[in-house]
C-alpha positions as a LaTeX table, in Angstrom:
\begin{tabular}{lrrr}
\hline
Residue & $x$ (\AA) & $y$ (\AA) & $z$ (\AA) \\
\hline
Unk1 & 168.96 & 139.16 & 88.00 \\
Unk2 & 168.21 & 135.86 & 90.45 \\
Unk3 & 165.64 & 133.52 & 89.34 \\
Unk4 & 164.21 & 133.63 & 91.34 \\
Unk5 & 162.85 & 137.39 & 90.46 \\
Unk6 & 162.04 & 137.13 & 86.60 \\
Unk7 & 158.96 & 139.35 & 86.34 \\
Unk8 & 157.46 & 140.77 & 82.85 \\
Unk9 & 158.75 & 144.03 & 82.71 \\
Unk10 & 162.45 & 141.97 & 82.74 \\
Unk11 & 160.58 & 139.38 & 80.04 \\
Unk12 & 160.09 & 142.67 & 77.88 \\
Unk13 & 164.05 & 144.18 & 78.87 \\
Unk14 & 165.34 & 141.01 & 77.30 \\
Unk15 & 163.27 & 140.86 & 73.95 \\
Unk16 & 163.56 & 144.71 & 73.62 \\
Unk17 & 167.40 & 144.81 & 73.99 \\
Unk18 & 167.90 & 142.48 & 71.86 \\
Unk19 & 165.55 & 143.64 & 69.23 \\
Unk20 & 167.37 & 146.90 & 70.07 \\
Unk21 & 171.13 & 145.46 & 68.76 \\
Unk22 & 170.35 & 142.69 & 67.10 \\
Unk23 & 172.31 & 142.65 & 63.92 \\
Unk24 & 170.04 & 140.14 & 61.91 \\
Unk25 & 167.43 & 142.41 & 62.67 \\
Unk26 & 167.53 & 144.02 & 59.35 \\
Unk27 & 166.25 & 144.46 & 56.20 \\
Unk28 & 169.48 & 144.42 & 54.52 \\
Unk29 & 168.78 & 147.85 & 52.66 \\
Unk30 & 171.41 & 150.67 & 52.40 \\
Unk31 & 169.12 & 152.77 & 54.88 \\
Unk32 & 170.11 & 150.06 & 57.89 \\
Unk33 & 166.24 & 149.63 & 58.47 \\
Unk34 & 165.25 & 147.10 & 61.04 \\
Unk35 & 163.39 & 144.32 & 59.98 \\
Unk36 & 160.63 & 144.95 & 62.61 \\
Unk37 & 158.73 & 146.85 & 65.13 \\
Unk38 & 159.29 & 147.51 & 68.96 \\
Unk39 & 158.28 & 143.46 & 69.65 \\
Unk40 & 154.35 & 143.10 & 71.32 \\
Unk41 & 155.12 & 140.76 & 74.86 \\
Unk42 & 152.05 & 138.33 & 76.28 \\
Unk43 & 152.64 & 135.43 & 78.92 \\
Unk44 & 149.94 & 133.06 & 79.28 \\
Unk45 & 149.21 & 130.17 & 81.44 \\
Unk46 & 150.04 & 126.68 & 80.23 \\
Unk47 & 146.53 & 125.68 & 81.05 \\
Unk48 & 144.93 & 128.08 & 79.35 \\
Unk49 & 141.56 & 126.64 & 77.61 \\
Unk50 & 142.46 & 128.29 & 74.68 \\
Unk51 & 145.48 & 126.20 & 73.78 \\
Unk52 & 142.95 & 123.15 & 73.68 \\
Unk53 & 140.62 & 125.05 & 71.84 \\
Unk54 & 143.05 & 125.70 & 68.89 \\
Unk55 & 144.61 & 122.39 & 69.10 \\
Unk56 & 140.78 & 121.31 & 68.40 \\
Unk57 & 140.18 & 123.74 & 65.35 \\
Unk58 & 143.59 & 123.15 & 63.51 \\
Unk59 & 143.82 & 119.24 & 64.17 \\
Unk60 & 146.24 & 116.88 & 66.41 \\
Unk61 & 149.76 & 117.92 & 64.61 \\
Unk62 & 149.25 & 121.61 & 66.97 \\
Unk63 & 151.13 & 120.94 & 70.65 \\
Unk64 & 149.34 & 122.47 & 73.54 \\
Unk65 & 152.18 & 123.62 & 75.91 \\
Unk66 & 152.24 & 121.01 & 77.32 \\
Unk67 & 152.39 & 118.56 & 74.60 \\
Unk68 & 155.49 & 121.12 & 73.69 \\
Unk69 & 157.65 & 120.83 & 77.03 \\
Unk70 & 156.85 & 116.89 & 77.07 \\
Unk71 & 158.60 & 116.47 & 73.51 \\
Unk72 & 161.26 & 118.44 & 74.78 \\
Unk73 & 161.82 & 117.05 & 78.52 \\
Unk74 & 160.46 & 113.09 & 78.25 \\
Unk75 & 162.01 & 112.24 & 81.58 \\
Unk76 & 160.52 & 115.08 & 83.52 \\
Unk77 & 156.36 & 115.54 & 82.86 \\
Unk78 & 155.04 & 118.91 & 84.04 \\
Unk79 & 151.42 & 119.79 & 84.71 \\
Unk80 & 150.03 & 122.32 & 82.16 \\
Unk81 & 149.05 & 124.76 & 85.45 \\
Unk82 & 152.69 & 124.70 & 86.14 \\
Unk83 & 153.85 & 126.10 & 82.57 \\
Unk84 & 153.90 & 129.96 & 81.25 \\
Unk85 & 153.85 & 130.11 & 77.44 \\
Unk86 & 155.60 & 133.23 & 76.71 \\
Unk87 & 154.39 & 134.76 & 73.15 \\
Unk88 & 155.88 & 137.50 & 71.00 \\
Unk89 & 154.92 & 139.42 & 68.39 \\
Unk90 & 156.86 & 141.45 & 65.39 \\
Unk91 & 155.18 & 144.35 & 64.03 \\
Unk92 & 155.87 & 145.32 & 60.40 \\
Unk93 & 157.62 & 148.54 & 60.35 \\
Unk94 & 155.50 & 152.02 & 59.68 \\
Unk95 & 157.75 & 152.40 & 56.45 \\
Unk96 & 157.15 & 148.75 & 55.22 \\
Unk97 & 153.18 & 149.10 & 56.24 \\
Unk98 & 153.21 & 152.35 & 53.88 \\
Unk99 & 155.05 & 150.63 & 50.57 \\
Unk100 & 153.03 & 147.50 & 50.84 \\
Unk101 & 149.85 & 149.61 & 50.92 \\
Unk102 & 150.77 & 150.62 & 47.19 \\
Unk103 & 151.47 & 147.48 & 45.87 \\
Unk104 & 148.45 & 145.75 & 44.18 \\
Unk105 & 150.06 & 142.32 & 42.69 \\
Unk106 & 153.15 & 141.91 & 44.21 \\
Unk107 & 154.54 & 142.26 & 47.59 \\
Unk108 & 156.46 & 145.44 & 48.43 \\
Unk109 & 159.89 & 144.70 & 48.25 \\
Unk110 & 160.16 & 145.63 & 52.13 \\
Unk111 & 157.49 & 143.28 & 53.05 \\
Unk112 & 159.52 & 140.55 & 50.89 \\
Unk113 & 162.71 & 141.42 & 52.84 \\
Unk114 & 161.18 & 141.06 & 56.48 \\
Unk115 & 159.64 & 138.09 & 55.13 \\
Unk116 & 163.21 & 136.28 & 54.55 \\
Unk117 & 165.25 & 138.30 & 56.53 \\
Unk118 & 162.85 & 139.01 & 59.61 \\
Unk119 & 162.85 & 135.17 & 59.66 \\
Unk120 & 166.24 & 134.54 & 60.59 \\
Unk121 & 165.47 & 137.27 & 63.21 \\
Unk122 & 162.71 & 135.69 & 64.68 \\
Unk123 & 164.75 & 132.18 & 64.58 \\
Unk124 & 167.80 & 134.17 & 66.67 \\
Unk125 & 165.14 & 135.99 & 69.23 \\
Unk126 & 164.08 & 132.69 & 69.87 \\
Unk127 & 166.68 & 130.75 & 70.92 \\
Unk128 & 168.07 & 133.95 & 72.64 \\
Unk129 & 165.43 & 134.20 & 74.67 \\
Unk130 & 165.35 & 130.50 & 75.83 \\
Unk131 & 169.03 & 130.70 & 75.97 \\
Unk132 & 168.26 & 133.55 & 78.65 \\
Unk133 & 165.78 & 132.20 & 80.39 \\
Unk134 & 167.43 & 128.90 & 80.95 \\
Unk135 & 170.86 & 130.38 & 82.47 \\
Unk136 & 168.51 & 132.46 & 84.73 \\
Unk137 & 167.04 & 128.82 & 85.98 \\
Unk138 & 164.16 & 129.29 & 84.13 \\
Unk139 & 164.18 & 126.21 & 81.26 \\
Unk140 & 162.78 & 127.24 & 78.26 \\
Unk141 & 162.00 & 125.56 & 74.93 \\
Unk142 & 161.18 & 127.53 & 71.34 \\
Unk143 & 159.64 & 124.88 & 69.67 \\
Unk144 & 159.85 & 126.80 & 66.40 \\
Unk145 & 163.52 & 125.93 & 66.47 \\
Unk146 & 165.24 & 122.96 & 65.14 \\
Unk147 & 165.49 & 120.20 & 66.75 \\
Unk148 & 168.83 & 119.77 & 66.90 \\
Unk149 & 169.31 & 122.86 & 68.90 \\
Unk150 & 165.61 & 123.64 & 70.52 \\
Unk151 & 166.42 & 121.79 & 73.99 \\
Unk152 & 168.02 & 123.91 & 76.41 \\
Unk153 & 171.15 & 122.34 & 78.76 \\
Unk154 & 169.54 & 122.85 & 82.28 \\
Unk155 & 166.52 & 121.73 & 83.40 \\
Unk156 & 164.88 & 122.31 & 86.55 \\
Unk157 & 161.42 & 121.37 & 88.04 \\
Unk158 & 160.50 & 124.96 & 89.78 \\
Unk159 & 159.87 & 126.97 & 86.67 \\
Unk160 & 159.02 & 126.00 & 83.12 \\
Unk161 & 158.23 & 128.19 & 79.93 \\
Unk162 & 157.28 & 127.44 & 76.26 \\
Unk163 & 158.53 & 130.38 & 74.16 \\
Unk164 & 156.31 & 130.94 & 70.90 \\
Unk165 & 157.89 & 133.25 & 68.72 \\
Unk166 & 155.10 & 134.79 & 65.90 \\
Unk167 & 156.45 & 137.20 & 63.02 \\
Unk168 & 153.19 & 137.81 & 61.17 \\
Unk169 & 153.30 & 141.35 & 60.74 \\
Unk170 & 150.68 & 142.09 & 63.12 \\
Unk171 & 149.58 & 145.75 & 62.68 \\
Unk172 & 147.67 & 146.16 & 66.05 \\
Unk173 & 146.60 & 143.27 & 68.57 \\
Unk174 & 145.38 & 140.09 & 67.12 \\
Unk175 & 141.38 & 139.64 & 68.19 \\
Unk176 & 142.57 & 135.57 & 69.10 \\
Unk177 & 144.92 & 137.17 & 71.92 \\
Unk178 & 142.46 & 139.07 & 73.97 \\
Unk179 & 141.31 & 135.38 & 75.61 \\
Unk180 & 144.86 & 135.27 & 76.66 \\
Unk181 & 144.97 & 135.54 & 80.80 \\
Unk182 & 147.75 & 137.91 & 80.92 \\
Unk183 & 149.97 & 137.12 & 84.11 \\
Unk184 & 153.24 & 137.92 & 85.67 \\
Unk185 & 155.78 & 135.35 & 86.03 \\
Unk186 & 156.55 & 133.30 & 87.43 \\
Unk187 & 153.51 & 131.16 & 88.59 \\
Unk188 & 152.71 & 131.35 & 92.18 \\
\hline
\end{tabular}
């Protein structure tokens, strides 16, 4: 694949084959369950309103996108219009869904296992896909990550993304994403 070609159905070929082989995601159980759900792809544009909008409800320590790629690249500012923030999201499994509704005081033991385990998934699908991205020529950051090892190698100016990697458990579409413009990428 060029760069100059990434489009969202290749977005979704990357995060699916590696949530596909993965071996960290898992719930460490005899059975060889995954820790998650097919993974739930969204791009969105760097300048979306909503990004202020949250910043402005949770308080100053959120980073827009923006604020994001600047921590990560000082020497090389990019407009917000110019960034995609590519979002994730990591569905519990139908089996985990189904113990957890029967627990009353406690969390199901599978919802405690993709809790700790589906964490150091998330963390790997991450930096994997900025990993990906950025040998493609398309420089990503996970802010999510460490700092130590959050900054990709190459940077260009012609494409920049912001990857934001949720694992919340989402059981169907989250109300806060349907404000999302949902593009292809890269920007025009």
């Amino acid at each position: 694949m060029s760069s100059s070609d990434l489009n969202l159905p290749q977005l979704e070929q990357i995060l699916h084959d590696f949530w596909a082989t993965a071996p960290s995601n898992s719930l460490h159980l005899e059975t060889a369950e995954k820790a998650w759900d097919e993974p739930l792809l969204a791009v969105a544009a760097g300048d979306d309103p909503l990004f202020a909008q949250v910043k402005a409800a949770i308080g100053p320590f959120y980073w827009t996108p923006a604020e994001a790629f600047a921590l990560a690249f000082p020497d090389q500012p990019a407009p917000p219009a110019a960034l995609r923030v590519v979002s994730y999201a990591l569905p519990q499994t139908q089996a985990t869904r189904a113990q957890q509704r029967g627990e009353r005081d406690f969390p199901a033991e599978r919802w405690a296992r993709s809790r700790y385990f589906g964490e150091q998934f998330n963390c790997d699908l991450r930096l994997h896909l900025a990993e990906r991205l950025t040998a493609q020529g398309f420089p990503a950051v996970a802010p999510g990550t460490p700092a130590r090892i959050r900054l990709p190698a190459i940077r260009t100016a012609r494409h920049r993304l912001q990857l934001v990697g949720t694992a919340y458990g989402f059981y169907r579409r989250p109300r806060n994403l349907r404000s999302f413009r949902w593009l292809d990428y890269p920007p025009r």
